[in-house]
C-alpha positions in Angstrom: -6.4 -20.1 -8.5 -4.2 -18.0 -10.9 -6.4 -15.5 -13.0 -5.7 -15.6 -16.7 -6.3 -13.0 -19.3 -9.8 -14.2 -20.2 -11.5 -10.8 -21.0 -14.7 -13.1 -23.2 -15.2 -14.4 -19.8 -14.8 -11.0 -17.8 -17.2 -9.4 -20.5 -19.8 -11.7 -20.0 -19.6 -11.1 -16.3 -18.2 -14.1 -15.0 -17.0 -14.6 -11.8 -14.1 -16.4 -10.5 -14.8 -19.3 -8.3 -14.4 -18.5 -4.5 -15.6 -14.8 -5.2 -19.2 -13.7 -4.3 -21.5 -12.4 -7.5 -22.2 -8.5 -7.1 -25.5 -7.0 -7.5 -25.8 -4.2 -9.7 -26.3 -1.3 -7.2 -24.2 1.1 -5.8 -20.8 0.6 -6.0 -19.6 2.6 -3.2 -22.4 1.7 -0.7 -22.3 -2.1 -1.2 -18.5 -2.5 -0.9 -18.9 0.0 1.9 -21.4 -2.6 3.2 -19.3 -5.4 2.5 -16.3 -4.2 3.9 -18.2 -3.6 7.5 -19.6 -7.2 7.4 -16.2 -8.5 6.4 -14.2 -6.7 9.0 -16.5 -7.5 12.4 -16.0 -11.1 11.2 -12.4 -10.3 11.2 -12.3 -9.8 14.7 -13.4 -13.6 15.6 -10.9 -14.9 13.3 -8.2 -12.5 14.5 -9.3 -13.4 18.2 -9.2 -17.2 17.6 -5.8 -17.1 16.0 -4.2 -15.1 18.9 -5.6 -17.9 21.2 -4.3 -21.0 18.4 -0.8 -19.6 18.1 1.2 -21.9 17.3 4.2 -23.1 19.9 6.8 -22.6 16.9 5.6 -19.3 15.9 5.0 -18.4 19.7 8.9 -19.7 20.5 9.9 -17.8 17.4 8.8 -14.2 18.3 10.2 -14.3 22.0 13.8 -15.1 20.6 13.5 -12.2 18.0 11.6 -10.1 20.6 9.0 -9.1 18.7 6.5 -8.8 21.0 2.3 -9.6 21.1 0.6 -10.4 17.8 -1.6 -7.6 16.7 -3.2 -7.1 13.3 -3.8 -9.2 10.3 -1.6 -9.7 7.3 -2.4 -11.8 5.0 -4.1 -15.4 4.4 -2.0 -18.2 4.0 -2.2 -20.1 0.7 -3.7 -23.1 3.0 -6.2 -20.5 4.5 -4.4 -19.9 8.2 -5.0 -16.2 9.2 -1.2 -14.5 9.8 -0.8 -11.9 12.8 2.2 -10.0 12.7 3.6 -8.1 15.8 3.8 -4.3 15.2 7.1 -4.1 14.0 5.7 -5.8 10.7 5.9 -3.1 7.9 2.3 -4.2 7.1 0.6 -3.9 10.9 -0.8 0.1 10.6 -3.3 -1.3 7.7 -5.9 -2.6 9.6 -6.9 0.0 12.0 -6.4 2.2 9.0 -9.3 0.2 7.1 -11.1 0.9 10.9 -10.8 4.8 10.8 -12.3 4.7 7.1 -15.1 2.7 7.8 -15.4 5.3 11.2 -15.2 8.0 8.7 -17.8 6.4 6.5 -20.5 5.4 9.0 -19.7 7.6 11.8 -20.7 5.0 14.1 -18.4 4.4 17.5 -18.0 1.2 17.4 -15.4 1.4 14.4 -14.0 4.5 16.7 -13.2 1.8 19.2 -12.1 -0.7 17.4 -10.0 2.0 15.3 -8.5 2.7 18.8 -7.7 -0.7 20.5 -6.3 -2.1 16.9 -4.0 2.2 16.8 -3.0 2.2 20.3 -1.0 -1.5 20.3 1.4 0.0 17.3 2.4 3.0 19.7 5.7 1.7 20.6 6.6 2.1 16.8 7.3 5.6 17.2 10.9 4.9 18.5 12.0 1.7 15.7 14.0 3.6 14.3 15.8 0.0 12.0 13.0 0.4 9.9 11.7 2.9 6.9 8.2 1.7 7.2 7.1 4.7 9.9 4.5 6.1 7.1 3.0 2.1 6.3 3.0 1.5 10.2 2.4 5.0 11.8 0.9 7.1 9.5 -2.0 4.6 7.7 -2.9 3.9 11.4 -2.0 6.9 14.0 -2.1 9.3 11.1 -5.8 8.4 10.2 -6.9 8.7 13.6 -5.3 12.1 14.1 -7.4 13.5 10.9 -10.2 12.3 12.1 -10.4 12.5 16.0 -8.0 15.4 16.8 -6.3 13.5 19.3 -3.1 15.6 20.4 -1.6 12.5 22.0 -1.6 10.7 18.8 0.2 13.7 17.2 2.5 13.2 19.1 3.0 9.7 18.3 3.3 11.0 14.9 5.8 13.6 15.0 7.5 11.5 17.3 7.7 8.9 14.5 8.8 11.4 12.1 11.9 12.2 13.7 12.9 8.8 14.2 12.0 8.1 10.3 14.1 11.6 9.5 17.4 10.1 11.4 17.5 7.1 8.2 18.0 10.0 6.2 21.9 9.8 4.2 22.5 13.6 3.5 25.0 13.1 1.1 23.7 9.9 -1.0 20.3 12.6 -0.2 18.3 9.3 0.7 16.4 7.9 3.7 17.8 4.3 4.2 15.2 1.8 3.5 16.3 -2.0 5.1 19.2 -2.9 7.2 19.2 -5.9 6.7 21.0 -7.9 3.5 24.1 -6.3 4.7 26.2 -8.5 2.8 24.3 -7.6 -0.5 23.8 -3.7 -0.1 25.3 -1.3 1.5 22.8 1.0 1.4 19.7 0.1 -0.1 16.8 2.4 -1.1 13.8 1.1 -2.4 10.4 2.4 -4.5 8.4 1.6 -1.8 10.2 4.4 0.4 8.0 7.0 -1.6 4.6 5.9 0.7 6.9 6.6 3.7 7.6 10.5 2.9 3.4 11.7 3.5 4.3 11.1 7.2 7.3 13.7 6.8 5.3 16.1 4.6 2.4 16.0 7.5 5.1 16.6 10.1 6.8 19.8 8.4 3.0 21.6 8.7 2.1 20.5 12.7 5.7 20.9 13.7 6.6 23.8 11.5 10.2 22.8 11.0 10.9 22.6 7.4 13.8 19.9 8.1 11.1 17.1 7.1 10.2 18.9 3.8 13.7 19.1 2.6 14.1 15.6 3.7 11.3 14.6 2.0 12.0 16.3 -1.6 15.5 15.5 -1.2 15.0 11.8 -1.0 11.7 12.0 -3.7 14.0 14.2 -6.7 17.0 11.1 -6.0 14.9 8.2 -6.5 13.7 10.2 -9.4 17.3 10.6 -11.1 18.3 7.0 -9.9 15.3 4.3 -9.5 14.1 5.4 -13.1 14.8 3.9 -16.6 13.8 5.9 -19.6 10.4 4.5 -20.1 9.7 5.3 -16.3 9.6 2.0 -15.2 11.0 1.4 -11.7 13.5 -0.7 -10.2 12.9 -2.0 -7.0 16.0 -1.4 -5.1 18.9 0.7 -6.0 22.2 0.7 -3.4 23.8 3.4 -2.4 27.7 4.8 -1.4 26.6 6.4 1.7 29.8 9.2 1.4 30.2 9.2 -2.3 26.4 9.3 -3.1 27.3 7.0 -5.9 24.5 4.5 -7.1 26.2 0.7 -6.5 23.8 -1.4 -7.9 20.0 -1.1 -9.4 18.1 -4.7 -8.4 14.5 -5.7 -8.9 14.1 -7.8 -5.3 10.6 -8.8 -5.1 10.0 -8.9 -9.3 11.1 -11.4 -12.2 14.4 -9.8 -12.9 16.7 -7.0 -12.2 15.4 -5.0 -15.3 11.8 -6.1 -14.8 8.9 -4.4 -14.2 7.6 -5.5 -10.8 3.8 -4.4 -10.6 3.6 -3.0 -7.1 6.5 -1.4 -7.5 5.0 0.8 -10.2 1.9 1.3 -8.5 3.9 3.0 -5.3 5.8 5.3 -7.6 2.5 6.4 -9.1 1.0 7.1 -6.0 4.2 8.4 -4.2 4.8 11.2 -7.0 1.0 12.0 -6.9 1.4 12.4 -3.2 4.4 14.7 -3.8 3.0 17.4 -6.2 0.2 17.7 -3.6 2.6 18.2 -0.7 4.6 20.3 -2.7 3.1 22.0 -6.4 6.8 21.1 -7.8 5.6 20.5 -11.4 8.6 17.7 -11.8 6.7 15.6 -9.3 3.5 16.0 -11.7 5.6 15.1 -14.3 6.9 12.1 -13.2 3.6 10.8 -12.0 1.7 11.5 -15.5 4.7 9.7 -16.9 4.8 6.3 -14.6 0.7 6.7 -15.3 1.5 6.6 -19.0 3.8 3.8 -19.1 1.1 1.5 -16.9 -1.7 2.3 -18.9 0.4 1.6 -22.6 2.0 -1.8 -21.5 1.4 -4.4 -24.1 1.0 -6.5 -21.0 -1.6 -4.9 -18.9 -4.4 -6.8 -18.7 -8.1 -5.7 -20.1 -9.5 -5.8 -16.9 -6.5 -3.2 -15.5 -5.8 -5.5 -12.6 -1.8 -6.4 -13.2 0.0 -9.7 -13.2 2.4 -9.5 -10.6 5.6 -8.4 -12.7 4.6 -6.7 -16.5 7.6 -8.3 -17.7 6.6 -12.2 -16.2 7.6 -14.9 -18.4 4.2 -17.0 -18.3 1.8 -14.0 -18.8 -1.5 -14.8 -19.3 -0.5 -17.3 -16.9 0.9 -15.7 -14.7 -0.7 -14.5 -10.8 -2.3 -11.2 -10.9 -1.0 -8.4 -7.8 -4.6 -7.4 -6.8 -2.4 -4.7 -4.4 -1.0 -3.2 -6.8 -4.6 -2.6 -9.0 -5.8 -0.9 -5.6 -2.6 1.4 -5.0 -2.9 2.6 -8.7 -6.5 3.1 -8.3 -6.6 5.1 -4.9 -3.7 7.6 -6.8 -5.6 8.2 -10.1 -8.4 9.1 -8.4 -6.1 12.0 -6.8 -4.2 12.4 -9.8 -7.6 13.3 -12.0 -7.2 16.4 -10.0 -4.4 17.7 -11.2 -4.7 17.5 -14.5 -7.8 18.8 -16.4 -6.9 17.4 -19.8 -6.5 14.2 -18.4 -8.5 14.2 -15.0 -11.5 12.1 -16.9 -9.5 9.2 -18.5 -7.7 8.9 -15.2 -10.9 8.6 -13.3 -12.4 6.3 -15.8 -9.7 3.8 -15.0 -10.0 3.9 -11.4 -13.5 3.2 -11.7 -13.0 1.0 -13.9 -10.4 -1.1 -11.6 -12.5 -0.5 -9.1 -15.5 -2.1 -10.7 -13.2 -5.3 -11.9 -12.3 -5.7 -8.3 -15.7 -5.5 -7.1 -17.2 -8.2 -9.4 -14.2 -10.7 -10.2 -11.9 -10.1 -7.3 -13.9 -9.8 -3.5 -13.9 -12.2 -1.1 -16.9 -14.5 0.1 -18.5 -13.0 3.0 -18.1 -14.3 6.1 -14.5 -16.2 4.9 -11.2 -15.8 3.6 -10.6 -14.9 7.0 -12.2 -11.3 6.7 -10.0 -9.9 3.8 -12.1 -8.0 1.6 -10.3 -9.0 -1.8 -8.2 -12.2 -2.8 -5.7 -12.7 -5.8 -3.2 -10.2 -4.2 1.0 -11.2 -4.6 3.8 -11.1 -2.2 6.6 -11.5 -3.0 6.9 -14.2 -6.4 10.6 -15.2 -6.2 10.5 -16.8 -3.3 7.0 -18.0 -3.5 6.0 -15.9 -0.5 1.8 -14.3 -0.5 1.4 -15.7 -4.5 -2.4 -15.4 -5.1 -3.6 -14.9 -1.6 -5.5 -12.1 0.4 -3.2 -9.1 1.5 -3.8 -6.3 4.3 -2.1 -3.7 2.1 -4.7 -4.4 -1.1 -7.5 -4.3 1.6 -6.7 -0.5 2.4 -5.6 0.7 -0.4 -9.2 -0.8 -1.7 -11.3 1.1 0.7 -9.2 4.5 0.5 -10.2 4.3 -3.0 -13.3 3.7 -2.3 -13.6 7.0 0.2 -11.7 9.1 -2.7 -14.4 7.9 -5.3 -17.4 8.7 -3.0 -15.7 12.6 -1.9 -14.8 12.8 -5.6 -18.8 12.3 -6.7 -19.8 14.4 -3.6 -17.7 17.5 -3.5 -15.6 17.1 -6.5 -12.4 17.3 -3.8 -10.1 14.9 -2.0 -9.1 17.1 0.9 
């Protein structure tokens, strides 16, 4: 079902067929509760997919050799649970969703299941085609290490920092995002990349070697200069001159058009500069996050309810499919961002919660379907009508690290 701009509806609590009515009770507890219930009926739906593979899909990942299925994706639009093998981009978010609900309860059996759903993404620490090493490696590996301490999976990470760190172009000052599309890029960098750099910034304090941090700020101040246009929308994907360092072309892949603004897209900048500042107190990477913060919450197009349409620039909006993923990504970073600016702090927080809160009551799944997802009414990728209005891992985490940000927020009045 597409989601239109009905805020009469939204104000007199409403909810959208398919999605279960919330009590009024704590909203961090009963999402919290949600989310566990949701997640251990995961695990039969991931274990009956596995065994119901199909012979196409089966015959198509030994000729790629991609390897064993392991974590969940998305849900089709017809309701079929995907699996992706570990070399998905998306495959570190659900054990990462496993080591925050560990975190939350403190009870083993989401240590285990953390674990066995970690430990099948090790051999990710040496694919070094891909940019994806803080998505795959650090959401997964990288929450387990915080938590449990475990040298060998610090290992896995730094090992997966060095391979991410040999992408990097020195003198386009970029890490290389896809290698694929070689015939329309040479060298192509996109938003996204900014999630990627946390795993290098972890890497520079456990290793010591500063080589990661220059890596990291090096790649962060370019797309600054070169993915930006003066409102501080994003592109998506800007190509690079690997020698010269000269920009080639400036494309919007997965959004309406090349000078749109695609919704996730803006929601990783947001959180990607946020994560910056912390790593690094350079006040240019505050800056730039206030700034893309500004230009999300000041769109003509941005829905009442603050969960996007897929692209802000969309020709059918109110129409149009809403990108749940991106409503969770910009929620998880204000809540971080409230810290860092006093003058601010409150309004930022007020619209987390307030996302939050819209997700909760109009967005969640029914428990006990939609394959275990916690939240439908993500998008994909629109152009090529690929995940349009369906459940997403990515919105999933990004959900329940918000979720854990809100609830230390309240407790301690600190993130970390």
């Amino acid at each position: 079902m597409r989601l239109k701009k009905q805020i009469a509806i939204l104000a007199l609590g409403a909810g959208f067929a398919g999605c279960t009515p919330q009590p009024a009770t704590n909203l961090i507890e009963d999402n919290m509760e949600f989310a566990q219930q949701q997640l251990r009926f995961a695990f039969d739906e991931i274990d009956y997919a596995i065994v119901n593979e199909s012979p196409e899909s089966r015959a198509k990942r030994e000729k790629n050799g991609w390897g064993e299925l392991t974590n969940p994706r998305n849900s089709e639009p017809d309701g079929t649970l995907n699996l992706v093998p570990s070399k998905d981009w998306t495959s570190g978010f659900f054990p990462g969703e496993l080591w925050f609900l560990y975190e939350y309860t403190q009870n083993n059996f989401w240590k285990k299941k953390a674990q066995q759903h970690t430990d099948i993404l090790e051999k990710e620490k040496m694919n070094g085609s891909t940019h994806d090493m803080g998505f795959k490696v650090y959401c997964s590996f990288g929450n387990g290490y915080r938590l449990t301490q475990d040298e060998h999976y610090k290992e896995v990470l730094l090992q997966s920092a060095r391979t991410l760190a040999m992408r990097f172009k020195p003198a386009a000052g970029i890490i290389r995002s896809w290698d694929h599309s070689t015939a329309k890029w040479l060298c192509p960098v996109i938003i996204d990349n900014m999630m990627n750099l946390e795993l290098l910034f972890w890497a520079t304090k456990e290793s010591k070697d500063s080589t990661f941090y220059r890596i990291a700020v090096d790649h962060a101040r370019t797309t600054m200069k070169h993915h930006f246009r003066p409102d501080f929308s994003s592109y998506h994907v800007i190509d690079y001159d690997t020698i010269t360092g000269q920009v080639l072309k400036k494309n919007t892949h997965q959004g309406f058009a090349d000078e749109s603004a695609w919704s996730r897209g803006q929601a990783w900048a947001l959180y990607g500069y946020t994560m910056c500042y912390r790593e690094t107190r350079l006040p240019e990477f505050l800056e730039q996050a206030q700034n893309i913060e500004k230009y999300l919450f000041t769109h003509p197009n941005m829905p009442e309810d603050l969960i996007p349409y897929w692209d802000f620039d969309a020709p059918g909006i109110p129409d149009e499919p809403r990108d749940v993923s991106a409503a969770t990504v910009i929620a998880s970073a204000l809540y971080e961002l409230s810290l860092y600016d006093p003058e601010k702090g409150e309004r930022y927080r007020s619209n987390a919660d307030k996302i939050i809160e819209n997700l909760t009551k109009h967005y969640r799944a029914t428990l006990k379907k939609d394959n275990g997802f916690l939240l439908l009414h993500s998008t994909g990728t629109k152009p090529t009508n690929t995940e349009v209005d369906v459940p997403i891992v990515y919105a999933d985490y990004y959900f329940i690290e918000a979720l854990m940000r809100k609830n230390k927020l309240e407790k301690t009045g600190k993130l970390f």
